[in-house]
ZAVEXKE-977573 format. One record per residue (C-alpha): residue number from 1; residue in one letter; x, y, z. Coordinates in Angstrom, 1 decimal. Example, Ala and Ser with C-alpha at 12.3 -4.5 7.8 and 13.67 -1.06 7.14 Angstrom:
! ZAVEXKE-977573
<rec 1,"A",<12.3,-4.5,7.8>>
<rec 2,"S",<13.7,-1.1,7.1>>
END
This chain:
! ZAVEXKE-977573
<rec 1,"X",<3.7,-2.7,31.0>>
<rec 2,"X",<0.0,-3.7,31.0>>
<rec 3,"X",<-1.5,-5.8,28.2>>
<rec 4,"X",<-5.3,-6.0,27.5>>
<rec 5,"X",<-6.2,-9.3,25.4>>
<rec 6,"X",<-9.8,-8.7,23.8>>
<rec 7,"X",<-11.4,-11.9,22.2>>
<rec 8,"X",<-13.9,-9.8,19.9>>
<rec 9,"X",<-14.1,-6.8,17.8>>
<rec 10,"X",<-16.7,-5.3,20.4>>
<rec 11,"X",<-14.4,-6.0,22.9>>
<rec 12,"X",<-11.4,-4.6,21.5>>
<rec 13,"X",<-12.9,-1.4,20.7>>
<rec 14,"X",<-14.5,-1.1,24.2>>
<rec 15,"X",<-10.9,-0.9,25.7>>
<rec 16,"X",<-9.7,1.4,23.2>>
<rec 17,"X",<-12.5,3.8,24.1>>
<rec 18,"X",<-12.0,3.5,28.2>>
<rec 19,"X",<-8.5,3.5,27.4>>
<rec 20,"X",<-6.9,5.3,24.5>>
<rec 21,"X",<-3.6,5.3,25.4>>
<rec 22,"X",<-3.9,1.6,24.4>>
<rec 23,"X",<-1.1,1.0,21.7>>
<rec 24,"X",<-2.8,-1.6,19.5>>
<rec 25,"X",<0.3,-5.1,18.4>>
<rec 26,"X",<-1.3,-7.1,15.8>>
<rec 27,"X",<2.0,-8.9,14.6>>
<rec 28,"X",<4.5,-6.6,16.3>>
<rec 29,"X",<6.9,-6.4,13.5>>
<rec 30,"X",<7.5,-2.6,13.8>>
<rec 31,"X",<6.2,-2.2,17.4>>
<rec 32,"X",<8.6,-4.2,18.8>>
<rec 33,"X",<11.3,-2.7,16.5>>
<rec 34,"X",<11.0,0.3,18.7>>
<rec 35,"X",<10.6,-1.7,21.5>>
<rec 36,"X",<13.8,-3.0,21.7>>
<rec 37,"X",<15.1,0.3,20.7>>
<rec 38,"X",<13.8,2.0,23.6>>
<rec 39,"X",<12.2,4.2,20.6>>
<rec 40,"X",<8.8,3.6,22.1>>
<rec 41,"X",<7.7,2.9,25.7>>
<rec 42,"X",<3.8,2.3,26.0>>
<rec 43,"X",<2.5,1.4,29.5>>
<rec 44,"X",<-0.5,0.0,28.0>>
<rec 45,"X",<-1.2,-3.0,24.9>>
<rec 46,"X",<-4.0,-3.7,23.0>>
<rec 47,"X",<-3.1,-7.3,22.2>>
<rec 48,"X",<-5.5,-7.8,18.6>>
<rec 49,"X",<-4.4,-11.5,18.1>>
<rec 50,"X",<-7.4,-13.3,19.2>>
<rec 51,"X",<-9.6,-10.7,17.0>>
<rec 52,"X",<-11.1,-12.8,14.4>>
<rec 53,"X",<-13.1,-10.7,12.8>>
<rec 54,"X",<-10.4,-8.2,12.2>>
<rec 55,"X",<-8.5,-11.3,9.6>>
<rec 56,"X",<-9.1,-12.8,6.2>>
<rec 57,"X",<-10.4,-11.2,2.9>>
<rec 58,"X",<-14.2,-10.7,1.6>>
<rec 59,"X",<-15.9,-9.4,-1.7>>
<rec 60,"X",<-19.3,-8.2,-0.9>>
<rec 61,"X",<-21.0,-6.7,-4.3>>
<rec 62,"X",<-18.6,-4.7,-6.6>>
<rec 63,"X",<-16.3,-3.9,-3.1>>
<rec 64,"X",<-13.2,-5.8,-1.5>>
<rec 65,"X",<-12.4,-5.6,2.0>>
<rec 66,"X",<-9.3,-6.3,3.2>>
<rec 67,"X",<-9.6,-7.6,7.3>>
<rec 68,"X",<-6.4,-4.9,9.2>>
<rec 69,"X",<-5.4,-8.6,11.0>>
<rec 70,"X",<-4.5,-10.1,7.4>>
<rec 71,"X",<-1.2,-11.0,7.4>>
<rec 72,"X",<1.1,-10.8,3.9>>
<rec 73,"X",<1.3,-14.7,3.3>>
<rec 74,"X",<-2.6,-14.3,3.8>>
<rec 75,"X",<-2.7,-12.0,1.1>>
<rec 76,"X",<0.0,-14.3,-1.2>>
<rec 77,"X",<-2.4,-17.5,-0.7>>
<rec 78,"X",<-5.5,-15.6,-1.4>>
<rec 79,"X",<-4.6,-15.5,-5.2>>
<rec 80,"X",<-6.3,-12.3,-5.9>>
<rec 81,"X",<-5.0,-8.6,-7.1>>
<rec 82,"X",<-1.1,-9.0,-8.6>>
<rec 83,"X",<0.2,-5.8,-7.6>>
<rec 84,"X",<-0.8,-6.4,-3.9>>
<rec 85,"X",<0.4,-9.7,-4.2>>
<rec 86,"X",<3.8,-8.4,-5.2>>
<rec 87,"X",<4.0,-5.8,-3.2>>
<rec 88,"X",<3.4,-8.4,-0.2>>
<rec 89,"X",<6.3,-10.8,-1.8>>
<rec 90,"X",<8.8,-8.1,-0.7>>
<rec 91,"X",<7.8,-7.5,3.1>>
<rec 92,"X",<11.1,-8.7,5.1>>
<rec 93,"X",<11.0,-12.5,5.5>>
<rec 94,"X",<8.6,-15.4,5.1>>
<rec 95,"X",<8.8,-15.5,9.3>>
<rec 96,"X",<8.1,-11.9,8.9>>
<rec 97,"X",<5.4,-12.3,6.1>>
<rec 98,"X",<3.5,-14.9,8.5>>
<rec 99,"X",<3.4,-12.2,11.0>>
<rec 100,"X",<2.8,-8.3,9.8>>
<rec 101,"X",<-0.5,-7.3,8.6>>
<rec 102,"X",<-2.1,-4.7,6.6>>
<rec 103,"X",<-3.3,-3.1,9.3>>
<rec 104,"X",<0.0,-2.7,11.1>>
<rec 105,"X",<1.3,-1.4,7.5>>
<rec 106,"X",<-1.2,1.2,7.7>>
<rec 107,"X",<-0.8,2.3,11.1>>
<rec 108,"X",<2.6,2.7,11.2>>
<rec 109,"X",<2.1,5.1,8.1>>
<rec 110,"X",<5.5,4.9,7.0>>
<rec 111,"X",<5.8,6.2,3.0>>
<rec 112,"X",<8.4,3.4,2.6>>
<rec 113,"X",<5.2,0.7,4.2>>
<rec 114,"X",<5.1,-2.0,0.9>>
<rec 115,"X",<1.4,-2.3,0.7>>
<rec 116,"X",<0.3,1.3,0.8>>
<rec 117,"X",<1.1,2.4,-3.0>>
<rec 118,"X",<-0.5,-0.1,-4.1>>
<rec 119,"X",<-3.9,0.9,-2.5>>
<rec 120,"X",<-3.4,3.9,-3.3>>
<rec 121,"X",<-3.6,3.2,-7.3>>
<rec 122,"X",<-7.1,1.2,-6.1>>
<rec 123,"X",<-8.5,4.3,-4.4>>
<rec 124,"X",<-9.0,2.5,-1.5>>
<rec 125,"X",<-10.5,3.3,1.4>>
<rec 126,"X",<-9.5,2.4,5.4>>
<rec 127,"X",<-12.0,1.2,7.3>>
<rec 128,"X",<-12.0,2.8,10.8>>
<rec 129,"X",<-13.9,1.5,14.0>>
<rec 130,"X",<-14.9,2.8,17.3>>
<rec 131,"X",<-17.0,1.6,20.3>>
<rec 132,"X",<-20.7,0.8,19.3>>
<rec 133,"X",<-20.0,-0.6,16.1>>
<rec 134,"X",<-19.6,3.1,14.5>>
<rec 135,"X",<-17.2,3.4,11.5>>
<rec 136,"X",<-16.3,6.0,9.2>>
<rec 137,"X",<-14.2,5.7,5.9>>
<rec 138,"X",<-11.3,7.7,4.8>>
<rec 139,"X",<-9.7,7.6,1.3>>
<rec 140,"X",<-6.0,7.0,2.1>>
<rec 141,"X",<-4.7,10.5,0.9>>
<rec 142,"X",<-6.7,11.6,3.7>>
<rec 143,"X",<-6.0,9.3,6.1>>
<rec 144,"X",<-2.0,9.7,6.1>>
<rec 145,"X",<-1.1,13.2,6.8>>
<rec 146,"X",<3.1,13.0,7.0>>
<rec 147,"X",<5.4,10.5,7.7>>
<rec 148,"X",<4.6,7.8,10.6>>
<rec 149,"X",<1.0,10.5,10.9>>
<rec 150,"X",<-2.6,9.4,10.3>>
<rec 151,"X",<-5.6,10.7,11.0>>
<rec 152,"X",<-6.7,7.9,13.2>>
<rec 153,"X",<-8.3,9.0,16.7>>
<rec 154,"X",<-7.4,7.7,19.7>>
<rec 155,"X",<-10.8,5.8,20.4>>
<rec 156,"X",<-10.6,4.4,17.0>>
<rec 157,"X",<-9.1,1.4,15.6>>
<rec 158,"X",<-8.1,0.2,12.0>>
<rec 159,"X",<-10.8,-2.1,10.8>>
<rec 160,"X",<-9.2,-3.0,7.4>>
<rec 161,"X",<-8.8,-1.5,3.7>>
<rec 162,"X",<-11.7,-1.4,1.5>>
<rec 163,"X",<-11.8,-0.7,-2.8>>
<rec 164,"X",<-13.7,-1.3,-5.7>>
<rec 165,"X",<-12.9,-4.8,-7.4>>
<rec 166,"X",<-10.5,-4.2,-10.2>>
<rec 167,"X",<-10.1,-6.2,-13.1>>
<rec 168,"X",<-6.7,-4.8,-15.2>>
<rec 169,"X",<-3.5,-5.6,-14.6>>
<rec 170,"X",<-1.1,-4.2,-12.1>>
<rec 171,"X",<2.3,-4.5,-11.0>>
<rec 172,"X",<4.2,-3.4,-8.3>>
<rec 173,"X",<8.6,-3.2,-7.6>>
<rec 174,"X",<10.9,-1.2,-5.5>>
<rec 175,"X",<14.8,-0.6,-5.0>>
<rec 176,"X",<16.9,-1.0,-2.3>>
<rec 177,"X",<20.2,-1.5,-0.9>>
<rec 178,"X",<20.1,-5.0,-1.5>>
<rec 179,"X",<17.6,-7.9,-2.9>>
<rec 180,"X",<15.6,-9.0,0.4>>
<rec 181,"X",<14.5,-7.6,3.5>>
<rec 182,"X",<15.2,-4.2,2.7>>
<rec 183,"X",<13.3,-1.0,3.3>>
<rec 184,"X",<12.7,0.9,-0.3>>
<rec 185,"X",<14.8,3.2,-1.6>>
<rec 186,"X",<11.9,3.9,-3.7>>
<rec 187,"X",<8.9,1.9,-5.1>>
<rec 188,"X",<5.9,2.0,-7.6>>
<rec 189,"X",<2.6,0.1,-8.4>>
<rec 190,"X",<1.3,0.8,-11.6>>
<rec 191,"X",<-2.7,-0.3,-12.3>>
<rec 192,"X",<-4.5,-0.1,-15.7>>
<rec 193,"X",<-8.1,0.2,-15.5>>
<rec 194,"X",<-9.8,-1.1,-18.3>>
<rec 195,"X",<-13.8,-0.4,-16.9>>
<rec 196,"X",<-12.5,3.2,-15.3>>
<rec 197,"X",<-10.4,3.4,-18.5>>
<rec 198,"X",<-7.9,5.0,-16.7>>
<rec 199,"X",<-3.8,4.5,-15.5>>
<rec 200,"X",<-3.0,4.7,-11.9>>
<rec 201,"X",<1.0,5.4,-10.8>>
<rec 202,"X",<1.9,6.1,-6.8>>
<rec 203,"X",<5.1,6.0,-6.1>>
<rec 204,"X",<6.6,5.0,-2.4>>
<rec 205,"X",<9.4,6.4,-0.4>>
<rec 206,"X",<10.1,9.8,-2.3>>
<rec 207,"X",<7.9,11.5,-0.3>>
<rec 208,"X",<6.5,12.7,3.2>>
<rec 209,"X",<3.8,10.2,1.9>>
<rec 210,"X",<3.1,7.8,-0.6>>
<rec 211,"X",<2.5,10.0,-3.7>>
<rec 212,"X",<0.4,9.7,-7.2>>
<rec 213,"X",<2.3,10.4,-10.1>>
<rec 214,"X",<-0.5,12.1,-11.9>>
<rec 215,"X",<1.0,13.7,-14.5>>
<rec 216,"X",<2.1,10.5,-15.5>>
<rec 217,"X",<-1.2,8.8,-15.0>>
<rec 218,"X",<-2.2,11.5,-17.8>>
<rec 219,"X",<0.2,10.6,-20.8>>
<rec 220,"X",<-0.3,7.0,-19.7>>
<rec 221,"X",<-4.2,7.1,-19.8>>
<rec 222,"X",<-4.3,9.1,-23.1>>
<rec 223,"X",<-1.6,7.2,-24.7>>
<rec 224,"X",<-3.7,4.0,-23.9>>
<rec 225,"X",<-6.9,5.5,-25.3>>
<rec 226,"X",<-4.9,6.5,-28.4>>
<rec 227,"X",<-3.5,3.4,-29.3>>
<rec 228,"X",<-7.2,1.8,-28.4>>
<rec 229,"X",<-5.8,0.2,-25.5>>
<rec 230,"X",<-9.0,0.1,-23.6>>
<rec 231,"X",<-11.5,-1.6,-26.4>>
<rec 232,"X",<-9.1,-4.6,-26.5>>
<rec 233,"X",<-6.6,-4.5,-24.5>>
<rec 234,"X",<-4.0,-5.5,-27.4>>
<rec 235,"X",<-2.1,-2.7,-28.6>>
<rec 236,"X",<1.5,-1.2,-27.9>>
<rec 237,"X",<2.4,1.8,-26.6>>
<rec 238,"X",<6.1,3.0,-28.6>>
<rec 239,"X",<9.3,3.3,-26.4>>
<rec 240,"X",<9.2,7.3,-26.5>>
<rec 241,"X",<5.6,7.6,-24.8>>
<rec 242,"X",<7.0,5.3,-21.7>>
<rec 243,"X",<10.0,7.3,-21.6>>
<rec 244,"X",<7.9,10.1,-21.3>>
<rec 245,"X",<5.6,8.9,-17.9>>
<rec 246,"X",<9.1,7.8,-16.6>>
<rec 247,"X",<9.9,11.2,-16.6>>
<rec 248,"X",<6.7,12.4,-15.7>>
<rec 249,"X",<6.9,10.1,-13.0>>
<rec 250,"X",<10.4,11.1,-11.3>>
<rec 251,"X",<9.0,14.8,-11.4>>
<rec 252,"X",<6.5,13.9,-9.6>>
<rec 253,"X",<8.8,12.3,-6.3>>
<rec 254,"X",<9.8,14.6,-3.5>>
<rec 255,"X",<12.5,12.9,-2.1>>
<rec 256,"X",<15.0,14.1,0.7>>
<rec 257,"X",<18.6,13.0,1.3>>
<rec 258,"X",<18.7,9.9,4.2>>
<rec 259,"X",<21.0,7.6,5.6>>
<rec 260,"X",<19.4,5.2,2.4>>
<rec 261,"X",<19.7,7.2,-0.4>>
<rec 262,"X",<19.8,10.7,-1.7>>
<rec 263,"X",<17.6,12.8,-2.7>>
<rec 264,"X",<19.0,12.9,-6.5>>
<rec 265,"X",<19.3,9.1,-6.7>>
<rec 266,"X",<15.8,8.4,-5.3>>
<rec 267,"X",<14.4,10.7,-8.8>>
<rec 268,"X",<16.3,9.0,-10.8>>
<rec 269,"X",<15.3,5.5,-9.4>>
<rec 270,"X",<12.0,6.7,-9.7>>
<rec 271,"X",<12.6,7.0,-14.1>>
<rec 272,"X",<13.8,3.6,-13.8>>
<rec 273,"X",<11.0,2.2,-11.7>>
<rec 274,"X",<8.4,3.7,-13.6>>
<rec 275,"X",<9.5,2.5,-17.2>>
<rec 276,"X",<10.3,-0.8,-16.1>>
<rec 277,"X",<7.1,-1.3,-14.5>>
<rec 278,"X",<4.6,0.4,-17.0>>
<rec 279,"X",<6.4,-2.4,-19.3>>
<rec 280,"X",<6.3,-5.3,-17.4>>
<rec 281,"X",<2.6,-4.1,-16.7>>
<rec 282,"X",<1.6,-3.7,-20.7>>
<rec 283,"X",<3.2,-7.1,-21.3>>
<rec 284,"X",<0.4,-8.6,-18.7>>
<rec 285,"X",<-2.3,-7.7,-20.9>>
<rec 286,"X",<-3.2,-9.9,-23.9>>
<rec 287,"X",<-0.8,-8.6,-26.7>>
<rec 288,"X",<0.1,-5.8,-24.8>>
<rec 289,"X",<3.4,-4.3,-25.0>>
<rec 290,"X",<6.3,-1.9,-25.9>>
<rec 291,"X",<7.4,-1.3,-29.3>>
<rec 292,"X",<11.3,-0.4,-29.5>>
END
């Protein structure tokens, strides 16, 4: 096995392009998974490590951009976006945490990957880069096409994660077999958008990708604006109209029966996940809430 160690972005994209079969590690927690499985074999690497330009997080006008070398306890000690935060609390270990990046979240493409339902309620956008500095943008809906498939080319590689900066509250949880360093069973972000004036659900692991709930983002939103939610962020919803996204919510999974969980149990996880979390998201908001 060969490994190619590029000290700059330019660099690193000029081996991807002479060499394509190049299998990019950044922190290697899934590659070498299948590694040492023998589930993967590469007789090339694209070593990112010493790519600084690919790390750290930046906020450039009204847009974020995540670097695809950030690594989860990065994103923790930045302070910034709750859900993300959250979501990046629940990635294996803290040895595992100081390790795995976004961009290796992303690339793997797995509809179980912590990070990626989260992004998916900013309507983010992944950054991809090829020799010569060129880079085009893909929402995320576009850029994962089935489980463990993207649309990345083989010349290309992932740059980072890009959104417009959002200031509502959002909150993110999943289920699994057990409390730590589990992959989910299923998961959720919710986001409320107070300038957008809008509700965001996606839901993780009941689906050939991460999925948004939207007919749940519908009652949510128009409940919201109902209850004049979005002028002051200070009113309750009532228990009956979160019961109701719940259930919007689990219709919207398409779960399968695995060696986790089945199919049935992931729906109804799903109900659970989404009431829980649209509550504990309401109670972030000044005076927000659920009446019983």
């Amino acid at each position: 096995m060969e490994v190619l160690t590029p000290r700059s972005l330019g660099e690193a994209l000029e081996m991807k392009a002479s060499r394509p079969e190049a299998v990019p590690i950044a922190g290697g927690t899934d590659l070498m998974v299948a590694l040492n499985f023998g589930h993967q074999r590469p007789s090339l690497i694209l070593d990112l490590t010493h790519v600084g330009e690919l790390k750290g997080y930046s906020v450039t006008g009204d847009r974020v951009h995540l670097g695809a070398m950030t690594t989860f306890t990065g994103i923790i000690e930045s302070g910034h976006y709750g859900g993300l935060i959250e979501a990046s609390r629940t990635v294996g270990s803290p040895q595992i945490r100081n390790r795995a990046t976004v961009g290796g979240n992303l690339a793997t493409a797995s509809p179980a990957g912590d990070s990626i339902p989260v992004l998916y309620t900013y309507d983010a956008d992944i950054v991809l880069g090829s020799v010569g500095g060129a880079e085009r943008k893909l929402p995320l809906r576009e850029f994962f096409t089935g489980p463990k498939r993207t649309a990345l080319e083989p010349h290309e590689l992932i740059l980072g994660v890009t959104w417009k900066r959002r200031v509502g509250p959002s909150t993110f949880a999943k289920i699994g077999t057990r409390n730590a360093m589990v992959i989910s069973i299923a998961s959720i972000c919710v986001a409320l958008d107070p300038v957008d004036r809008r509700a965001r659900i996606a839901l993780g692991s009941v689906g050939p990708t991460v999925l948004r709930a939207e007919e749940a983002e519908s009652i949510l939103t128009e409940a919201l604006a109902a209850a004049g939610f979005w002028e002051g962020m200070s009113r309750r919803l009532q228990q009956d109209v979160v019961e109701g996204v719940a259930v919007a919510a689990g219709k919207s999974a398409r779960p399968i029966d695995d060696v986790r969980a089945s199919a049935r149990y992931r729906s109804h996880a799903c109900r659970v996940l989404a009431r829980r979390v649209v509550e504990w998201t309401l109670s972030t908001a000044p005076g927000g809430g659920v009446l019983a």
